[in-house]
C-alpha atoms as a printed R data frame, in Angstrom:
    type eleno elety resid chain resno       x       y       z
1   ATOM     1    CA   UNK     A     1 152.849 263.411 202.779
2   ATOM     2    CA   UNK     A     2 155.334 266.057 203.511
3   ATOM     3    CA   UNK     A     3 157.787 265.657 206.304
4   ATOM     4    CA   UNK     A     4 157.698 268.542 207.628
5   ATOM     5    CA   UNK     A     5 154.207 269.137 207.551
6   ATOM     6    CA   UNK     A     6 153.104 266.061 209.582
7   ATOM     7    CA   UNK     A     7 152.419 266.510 213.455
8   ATOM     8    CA   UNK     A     8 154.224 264.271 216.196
9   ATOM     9    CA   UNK     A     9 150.783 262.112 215.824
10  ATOM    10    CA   UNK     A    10 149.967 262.609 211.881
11  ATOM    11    CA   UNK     A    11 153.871 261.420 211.118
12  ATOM    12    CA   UNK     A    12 152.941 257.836 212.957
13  ATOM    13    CA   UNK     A    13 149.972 257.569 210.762
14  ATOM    14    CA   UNK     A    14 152.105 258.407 207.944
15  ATOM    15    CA   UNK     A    15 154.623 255.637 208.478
16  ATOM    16    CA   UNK     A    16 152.067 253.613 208.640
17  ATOM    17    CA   UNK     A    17 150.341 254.864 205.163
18  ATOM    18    CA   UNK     A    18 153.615 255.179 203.846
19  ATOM    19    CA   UNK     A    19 154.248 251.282 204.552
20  ATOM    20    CA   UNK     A    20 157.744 252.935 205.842
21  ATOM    21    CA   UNK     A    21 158.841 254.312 202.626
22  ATOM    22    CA   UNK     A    22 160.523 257.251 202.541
23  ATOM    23    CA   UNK     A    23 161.252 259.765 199.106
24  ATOM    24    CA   UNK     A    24 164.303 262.003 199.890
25  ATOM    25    CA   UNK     A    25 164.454 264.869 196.921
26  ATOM    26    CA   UNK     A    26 167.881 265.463 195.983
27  ATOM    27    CA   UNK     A    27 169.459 268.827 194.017
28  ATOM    28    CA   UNK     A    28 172.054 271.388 194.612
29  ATOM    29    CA   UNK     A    29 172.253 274.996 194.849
30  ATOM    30    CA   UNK     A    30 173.877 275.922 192.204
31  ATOM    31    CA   UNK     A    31 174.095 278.631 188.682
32  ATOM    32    CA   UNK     A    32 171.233 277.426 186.003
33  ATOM    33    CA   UNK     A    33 171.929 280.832 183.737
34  ATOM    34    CA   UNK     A    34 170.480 284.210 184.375
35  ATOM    35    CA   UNK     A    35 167.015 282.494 184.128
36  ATOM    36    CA   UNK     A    36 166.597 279.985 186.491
37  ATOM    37    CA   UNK     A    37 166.759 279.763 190.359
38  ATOM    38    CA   UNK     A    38 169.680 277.822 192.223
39  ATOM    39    CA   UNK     A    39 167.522 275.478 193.679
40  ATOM    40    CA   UNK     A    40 166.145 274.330 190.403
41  ATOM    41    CA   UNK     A    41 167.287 270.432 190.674
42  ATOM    42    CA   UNK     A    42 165.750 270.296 194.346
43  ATOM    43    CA   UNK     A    43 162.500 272.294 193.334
44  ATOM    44    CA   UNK     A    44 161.978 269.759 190.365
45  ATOM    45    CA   UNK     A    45 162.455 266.307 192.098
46  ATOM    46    CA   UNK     A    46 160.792 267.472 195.589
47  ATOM    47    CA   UNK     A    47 157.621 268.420 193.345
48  ATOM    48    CA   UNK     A    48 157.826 264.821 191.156
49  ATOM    49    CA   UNK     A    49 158.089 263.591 194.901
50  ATOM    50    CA   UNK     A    50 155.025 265.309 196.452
51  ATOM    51    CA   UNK     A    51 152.734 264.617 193.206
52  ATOM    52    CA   UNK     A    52 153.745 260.872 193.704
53  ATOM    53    CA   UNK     A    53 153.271 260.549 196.854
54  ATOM    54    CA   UNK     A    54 149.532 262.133 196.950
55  ATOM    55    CA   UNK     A    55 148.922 258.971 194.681
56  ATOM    56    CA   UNK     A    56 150.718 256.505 196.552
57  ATOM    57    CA   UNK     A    57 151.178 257.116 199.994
58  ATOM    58    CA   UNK     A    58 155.193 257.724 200.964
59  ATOM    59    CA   UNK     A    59 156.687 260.523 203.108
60  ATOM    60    CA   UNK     A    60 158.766 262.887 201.347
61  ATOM    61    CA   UNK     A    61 161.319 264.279 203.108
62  ATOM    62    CA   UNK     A    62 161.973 267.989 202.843
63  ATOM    63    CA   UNK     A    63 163.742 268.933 199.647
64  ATOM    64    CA   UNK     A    64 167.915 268.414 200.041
65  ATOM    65    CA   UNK     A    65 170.112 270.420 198.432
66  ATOM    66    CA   UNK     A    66 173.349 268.703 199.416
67  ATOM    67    CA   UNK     A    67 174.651 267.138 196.266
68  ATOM    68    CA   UNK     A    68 178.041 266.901 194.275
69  ATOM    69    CA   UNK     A    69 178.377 270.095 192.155
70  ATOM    70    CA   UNK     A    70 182.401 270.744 192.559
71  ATOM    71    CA   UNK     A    71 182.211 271.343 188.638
72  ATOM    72    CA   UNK     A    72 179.825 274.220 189.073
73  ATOM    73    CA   UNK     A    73 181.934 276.526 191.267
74  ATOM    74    CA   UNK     A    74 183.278 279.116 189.920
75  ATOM    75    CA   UNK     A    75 179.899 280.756 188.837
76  ATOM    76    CA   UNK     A    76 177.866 283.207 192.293
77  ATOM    77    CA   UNK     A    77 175.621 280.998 194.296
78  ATOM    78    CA   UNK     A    78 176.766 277.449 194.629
79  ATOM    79    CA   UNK     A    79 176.544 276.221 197.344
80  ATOM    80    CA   UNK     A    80 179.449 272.869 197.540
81  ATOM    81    CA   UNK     A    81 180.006 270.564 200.381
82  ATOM    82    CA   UNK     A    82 183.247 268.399 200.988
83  ATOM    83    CA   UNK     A    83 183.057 265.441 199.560
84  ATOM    84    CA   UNK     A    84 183.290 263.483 203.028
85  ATOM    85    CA   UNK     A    85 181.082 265.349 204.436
86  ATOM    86    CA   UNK     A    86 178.256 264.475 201.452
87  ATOM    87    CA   UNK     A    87 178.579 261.244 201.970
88  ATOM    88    CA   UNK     A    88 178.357 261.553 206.370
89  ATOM    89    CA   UNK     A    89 175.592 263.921 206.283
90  ATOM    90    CA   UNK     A    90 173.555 261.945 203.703
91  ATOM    91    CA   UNK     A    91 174.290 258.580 205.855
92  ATOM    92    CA   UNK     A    92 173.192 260.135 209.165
93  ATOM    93    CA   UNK     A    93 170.013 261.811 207.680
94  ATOM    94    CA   UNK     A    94 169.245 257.968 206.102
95  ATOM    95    CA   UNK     A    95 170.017 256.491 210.419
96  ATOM    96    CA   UNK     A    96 167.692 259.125 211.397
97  ATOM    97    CA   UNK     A    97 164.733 258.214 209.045
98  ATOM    98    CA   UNK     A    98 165.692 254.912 209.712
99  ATOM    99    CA   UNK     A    99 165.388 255.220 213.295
100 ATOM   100    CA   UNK     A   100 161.806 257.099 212.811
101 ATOM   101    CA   UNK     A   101 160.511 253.847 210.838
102 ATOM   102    CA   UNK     A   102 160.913 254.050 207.895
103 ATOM   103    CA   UNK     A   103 162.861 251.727 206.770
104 ATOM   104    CA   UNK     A   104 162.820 251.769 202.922
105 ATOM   105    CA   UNK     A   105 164.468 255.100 201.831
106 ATOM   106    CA   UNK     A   106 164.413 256.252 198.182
107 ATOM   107    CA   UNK     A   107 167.519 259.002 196.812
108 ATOM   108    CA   UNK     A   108 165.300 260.843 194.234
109 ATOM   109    CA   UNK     A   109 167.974 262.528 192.439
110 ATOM   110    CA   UNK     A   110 167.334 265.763 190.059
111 ATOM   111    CA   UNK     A   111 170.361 266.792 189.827
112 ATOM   112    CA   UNK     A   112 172.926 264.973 187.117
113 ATOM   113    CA   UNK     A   113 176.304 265.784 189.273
114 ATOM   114    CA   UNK     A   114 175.035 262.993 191.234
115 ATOM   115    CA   UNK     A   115 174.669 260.251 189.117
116 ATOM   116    CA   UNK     A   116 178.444 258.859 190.373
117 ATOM   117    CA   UNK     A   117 177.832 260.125 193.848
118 ATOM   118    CA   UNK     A   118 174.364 258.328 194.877
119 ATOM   119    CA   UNK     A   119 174.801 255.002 193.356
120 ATOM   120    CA   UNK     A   120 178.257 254.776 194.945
121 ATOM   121    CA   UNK     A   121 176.258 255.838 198.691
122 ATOM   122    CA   UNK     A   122 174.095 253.115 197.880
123 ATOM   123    CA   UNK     A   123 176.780 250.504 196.762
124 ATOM   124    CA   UNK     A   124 178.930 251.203 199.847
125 ATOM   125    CA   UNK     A   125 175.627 251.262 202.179
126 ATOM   126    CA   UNK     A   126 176.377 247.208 201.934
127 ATOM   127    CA   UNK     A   127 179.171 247.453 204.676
128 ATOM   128    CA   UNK     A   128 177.119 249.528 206.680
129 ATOM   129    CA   UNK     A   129 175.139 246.789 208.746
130 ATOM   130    CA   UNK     A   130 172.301 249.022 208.255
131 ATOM   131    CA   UNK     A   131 168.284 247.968 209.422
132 ATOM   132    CA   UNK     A   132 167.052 249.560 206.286
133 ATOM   133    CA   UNK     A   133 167.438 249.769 202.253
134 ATOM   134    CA   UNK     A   134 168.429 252.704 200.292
135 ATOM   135    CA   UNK     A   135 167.471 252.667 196.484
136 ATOM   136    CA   UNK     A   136 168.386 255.193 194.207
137 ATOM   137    CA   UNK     A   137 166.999 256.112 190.963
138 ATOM   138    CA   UNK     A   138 166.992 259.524 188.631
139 ATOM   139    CA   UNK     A   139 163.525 260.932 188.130
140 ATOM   140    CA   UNK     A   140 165.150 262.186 184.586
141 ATOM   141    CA   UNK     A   141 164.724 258.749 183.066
142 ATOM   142    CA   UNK     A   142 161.345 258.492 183.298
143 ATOM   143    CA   UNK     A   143 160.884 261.685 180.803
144 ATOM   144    CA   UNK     A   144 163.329 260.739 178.049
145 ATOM   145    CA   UNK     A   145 161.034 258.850 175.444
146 ATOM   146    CA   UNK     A   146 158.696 262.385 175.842
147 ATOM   147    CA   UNK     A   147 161.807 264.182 175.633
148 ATOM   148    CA   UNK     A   148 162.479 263.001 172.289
149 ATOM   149    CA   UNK     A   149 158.765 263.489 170.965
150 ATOM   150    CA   UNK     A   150 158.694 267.196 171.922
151 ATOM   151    CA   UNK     A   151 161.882 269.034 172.002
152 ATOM   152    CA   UNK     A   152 163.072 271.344 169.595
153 ATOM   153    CA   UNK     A   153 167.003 271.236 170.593
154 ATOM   154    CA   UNK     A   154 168.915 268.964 169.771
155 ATOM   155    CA   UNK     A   155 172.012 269.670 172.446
156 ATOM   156    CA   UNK     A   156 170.319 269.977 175.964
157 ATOM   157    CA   UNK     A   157 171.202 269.563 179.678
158 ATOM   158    CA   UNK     A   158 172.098 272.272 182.395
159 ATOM   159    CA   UNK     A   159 169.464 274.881 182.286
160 ATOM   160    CA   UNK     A   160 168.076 274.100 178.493
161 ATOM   161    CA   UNK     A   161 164.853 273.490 177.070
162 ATOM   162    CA   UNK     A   162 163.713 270.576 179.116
163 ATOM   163    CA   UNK     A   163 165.101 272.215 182.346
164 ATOM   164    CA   UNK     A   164 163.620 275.449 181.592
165 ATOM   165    CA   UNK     A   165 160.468 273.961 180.464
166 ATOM   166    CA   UNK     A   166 160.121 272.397 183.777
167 ATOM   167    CA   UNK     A   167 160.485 275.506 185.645
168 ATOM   168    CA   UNK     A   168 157.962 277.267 183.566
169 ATOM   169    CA   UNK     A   169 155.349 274.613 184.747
170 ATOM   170    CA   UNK     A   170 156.339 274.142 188.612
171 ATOM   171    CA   UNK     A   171 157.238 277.201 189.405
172 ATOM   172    CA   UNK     A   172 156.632 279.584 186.861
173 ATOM   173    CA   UNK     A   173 156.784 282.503 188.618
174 ATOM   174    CA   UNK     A   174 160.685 282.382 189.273
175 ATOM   175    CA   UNK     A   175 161.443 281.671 185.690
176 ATOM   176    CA   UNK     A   176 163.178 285.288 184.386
177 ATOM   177    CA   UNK     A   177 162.899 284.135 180.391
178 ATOM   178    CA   UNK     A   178 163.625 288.388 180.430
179 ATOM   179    CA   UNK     A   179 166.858 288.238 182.067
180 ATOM   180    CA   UNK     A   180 168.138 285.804 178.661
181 ATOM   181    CA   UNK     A   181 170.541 287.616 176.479
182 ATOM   182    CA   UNK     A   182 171.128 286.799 172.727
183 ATOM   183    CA   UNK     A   183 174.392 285.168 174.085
184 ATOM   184    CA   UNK     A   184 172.962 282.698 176.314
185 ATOM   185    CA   UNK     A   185 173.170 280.118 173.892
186 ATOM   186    CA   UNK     A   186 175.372 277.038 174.894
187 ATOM   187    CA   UNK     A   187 176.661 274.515 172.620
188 ATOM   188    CA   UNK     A   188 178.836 271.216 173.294
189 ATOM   189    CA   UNK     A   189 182.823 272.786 173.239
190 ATOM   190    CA   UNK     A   190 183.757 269.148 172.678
191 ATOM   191    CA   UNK     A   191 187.506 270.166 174.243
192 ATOM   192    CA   UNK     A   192 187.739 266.417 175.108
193 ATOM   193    CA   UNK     A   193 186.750 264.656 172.586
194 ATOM   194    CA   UNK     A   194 189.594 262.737 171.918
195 ATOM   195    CA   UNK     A   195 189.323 260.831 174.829
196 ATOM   196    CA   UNK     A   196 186.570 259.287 174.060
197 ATOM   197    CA   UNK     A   197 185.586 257.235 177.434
198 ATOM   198    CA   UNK     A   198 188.191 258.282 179.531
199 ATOM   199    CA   UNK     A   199 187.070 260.102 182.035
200 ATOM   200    CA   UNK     A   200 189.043 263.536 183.378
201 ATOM   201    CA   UNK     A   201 187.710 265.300 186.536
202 ATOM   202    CA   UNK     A   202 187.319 268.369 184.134
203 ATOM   203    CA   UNK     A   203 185.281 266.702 181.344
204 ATOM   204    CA   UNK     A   204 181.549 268.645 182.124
205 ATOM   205    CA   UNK     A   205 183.383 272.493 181.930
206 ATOM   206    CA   UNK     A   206 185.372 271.256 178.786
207 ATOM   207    CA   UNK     A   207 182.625 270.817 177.530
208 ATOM   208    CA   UNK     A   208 180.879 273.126 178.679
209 ATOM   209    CA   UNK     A   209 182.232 276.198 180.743
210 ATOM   210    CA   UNK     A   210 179.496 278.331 180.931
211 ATOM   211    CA   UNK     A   211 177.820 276.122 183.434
212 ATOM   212    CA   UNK     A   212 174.512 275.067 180.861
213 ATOM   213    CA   UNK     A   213 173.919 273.475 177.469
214 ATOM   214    CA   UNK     A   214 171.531 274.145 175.011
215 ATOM   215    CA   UNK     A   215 169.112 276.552 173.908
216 ATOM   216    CA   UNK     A   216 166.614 277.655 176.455
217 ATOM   217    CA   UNK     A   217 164.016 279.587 174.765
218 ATOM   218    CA   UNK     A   218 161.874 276.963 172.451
219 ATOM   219    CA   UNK     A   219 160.619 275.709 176.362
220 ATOM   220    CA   UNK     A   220 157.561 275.991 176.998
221 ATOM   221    CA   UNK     A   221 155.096 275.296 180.097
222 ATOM   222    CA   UNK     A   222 152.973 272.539 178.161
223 ATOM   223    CA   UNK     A   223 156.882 270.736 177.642
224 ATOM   224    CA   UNK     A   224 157.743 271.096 180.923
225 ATOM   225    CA   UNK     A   225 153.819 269.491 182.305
226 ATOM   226    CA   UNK     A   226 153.873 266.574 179.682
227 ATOM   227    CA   UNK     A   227 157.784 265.940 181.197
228 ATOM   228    CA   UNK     A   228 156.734 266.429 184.915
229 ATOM   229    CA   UNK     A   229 153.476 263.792 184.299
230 ATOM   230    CA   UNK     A   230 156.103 261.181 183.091
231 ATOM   231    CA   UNK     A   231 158.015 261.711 185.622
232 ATOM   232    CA   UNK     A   232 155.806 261.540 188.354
233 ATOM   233    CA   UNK     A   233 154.315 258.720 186.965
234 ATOM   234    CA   UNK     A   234 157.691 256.397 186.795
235 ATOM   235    CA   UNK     A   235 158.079 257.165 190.221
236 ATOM   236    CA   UNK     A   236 154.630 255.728 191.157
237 ATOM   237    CA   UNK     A   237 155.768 252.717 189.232
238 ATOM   238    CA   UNK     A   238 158.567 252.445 190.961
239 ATOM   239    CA   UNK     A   239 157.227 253.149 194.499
240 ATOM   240    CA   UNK     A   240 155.114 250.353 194.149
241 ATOM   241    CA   UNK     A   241 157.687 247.944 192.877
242 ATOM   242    CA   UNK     A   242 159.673 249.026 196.002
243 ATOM   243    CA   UNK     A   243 156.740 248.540 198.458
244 ATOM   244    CA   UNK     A   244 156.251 244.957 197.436
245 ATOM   245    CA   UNK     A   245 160.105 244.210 197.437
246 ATOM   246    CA   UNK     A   246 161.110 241.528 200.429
247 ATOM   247    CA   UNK     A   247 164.254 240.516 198.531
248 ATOM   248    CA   UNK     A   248 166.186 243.439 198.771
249 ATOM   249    CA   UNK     A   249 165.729 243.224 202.354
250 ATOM   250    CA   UNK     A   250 166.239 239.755 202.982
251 ATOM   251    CA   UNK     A   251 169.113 239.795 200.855
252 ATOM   252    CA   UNK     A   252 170.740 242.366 202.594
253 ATOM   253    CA   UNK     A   253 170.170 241.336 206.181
254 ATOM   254    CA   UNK     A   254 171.678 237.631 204.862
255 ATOM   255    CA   UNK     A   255 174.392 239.372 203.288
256 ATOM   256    CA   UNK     A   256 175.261 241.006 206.785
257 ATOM   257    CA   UNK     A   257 175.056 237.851 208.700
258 ATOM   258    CA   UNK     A   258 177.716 236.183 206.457
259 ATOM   259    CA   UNK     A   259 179.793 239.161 207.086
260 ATOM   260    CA   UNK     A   260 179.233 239.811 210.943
261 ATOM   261    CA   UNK     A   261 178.195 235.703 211.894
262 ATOM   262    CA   UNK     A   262 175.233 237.214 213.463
């Protein structure tokens, strides 16, 4: 059930199907080579989201595009937000869903950039005295194990094989494979190596400045529909795990009485 599809009296049913959970897609705008669209990370999770949902019920919000992509800016089309203001924004947007009843709120995240940015929302949400739950979760790791069985590349991420793949079966028609030149190939630069797991604010463009990784062109449509199944089938898993969750809840209202001596 899409958000903004739902009428002032279809949206109370929908809570009510929903069982007041509540999928928010999360991306970026942001470069994904010459062949993909900016709003690939968003496109990809709000379309795991809506296939999901029409199997069991939730209420997807519309698709976000404010995530953490400092590291892509120096390429046309990014769109970056402040970091304070990431964090703000995504908090109020969570209050207002909140205040509409729906009180368990999932962060679908497609976009990588945010796998330090979400889970630390989530963590600090604990301080928040909050009447709902966030959860987080990346619809990427439900695809990995078919990852492995049917790509060709071996070095993938930012606007590779599985990436491209995916495009070419959501929304094929804004895939430009014609727009690829013989130089749009993108290997690991490995210019950090030697730190092994220390961590540098530069470490994704020393690695790789061009913005993607990998090889794009072994993707294919039949990839990208065996990776989007998976995918939309971990978050059904999941969504019904997080329906029938009362500790998290309980736990965290608890938690807030021992802080506030409610």
């Amino acid at each position: 059930m899409r958000w903004e599809n739902l009428t002032g009296k279809t949206f109370v049913e929908a809570v009510e199907a929903a069982q007041g959970v509540c999928i928010i897609p999360i991306g970026v705008l942001e470069y994904h080579g010459s062949h993909l669209p900016l709003g690939t990370d968003m496109q990809h999770s709000h379309a795991v989201a809506c296939a999901a949902a029409e199997q069991e019920s939730a209420v997807v919000y519309p698709a976000y595009h404010f995530g953490l992509n400092m590291e892509a800016k120096h390429f046309p089309g990014n769109i970056v937000l402040k970091e304070r203001l990431l964090f703000d924004l995504l908090e109020n947007i969570c209050d207002e869903i909140s205040r509409n009843g729906l009180k368990k709120i999932i962060l679908l995240s497609g976009h990588g950039g945010n796998r330090y940015y979400l889970p630390l929302f989530v963590q600090l949400m604990i301080d928040k005295e909050k009447d709902y739950v966030v959860y987080y979760f990346s619809h990427f790791t439900a695809s990995r194990e078919v990852e492995k069985r049917i790509m060709d590349t071996k070095v993938d991420g930012h606007a590779g094989e599985r990436e491209t793949s995916m495009g070419l079966y959501v929304h094929p028609e804004l895939v430009r494979m014609d727009l690829l030149e013989e130089s749009d190939l993108w290997p690991d630069r490995q210019r950090v190596k030697h730190l092994g797991d220390i961590q540098t604010a530069a470490e994704w463009y020393a690695r790789f400045p061009e913005q993607c990784s990998g090889d794009p062109r072994p993707a294919t449509a039949e990839k990208g529909k065996a990776m989007f199944d998976a995918q939309v089938e971990g978050l059904i898993h999941r969504l019904r795990i997080i329906k029938q969750d009362t500790a998290a809840p309980e736990i965290y209202a608890e938690f807030g009485s021992r802080i506030y001596r409610r």
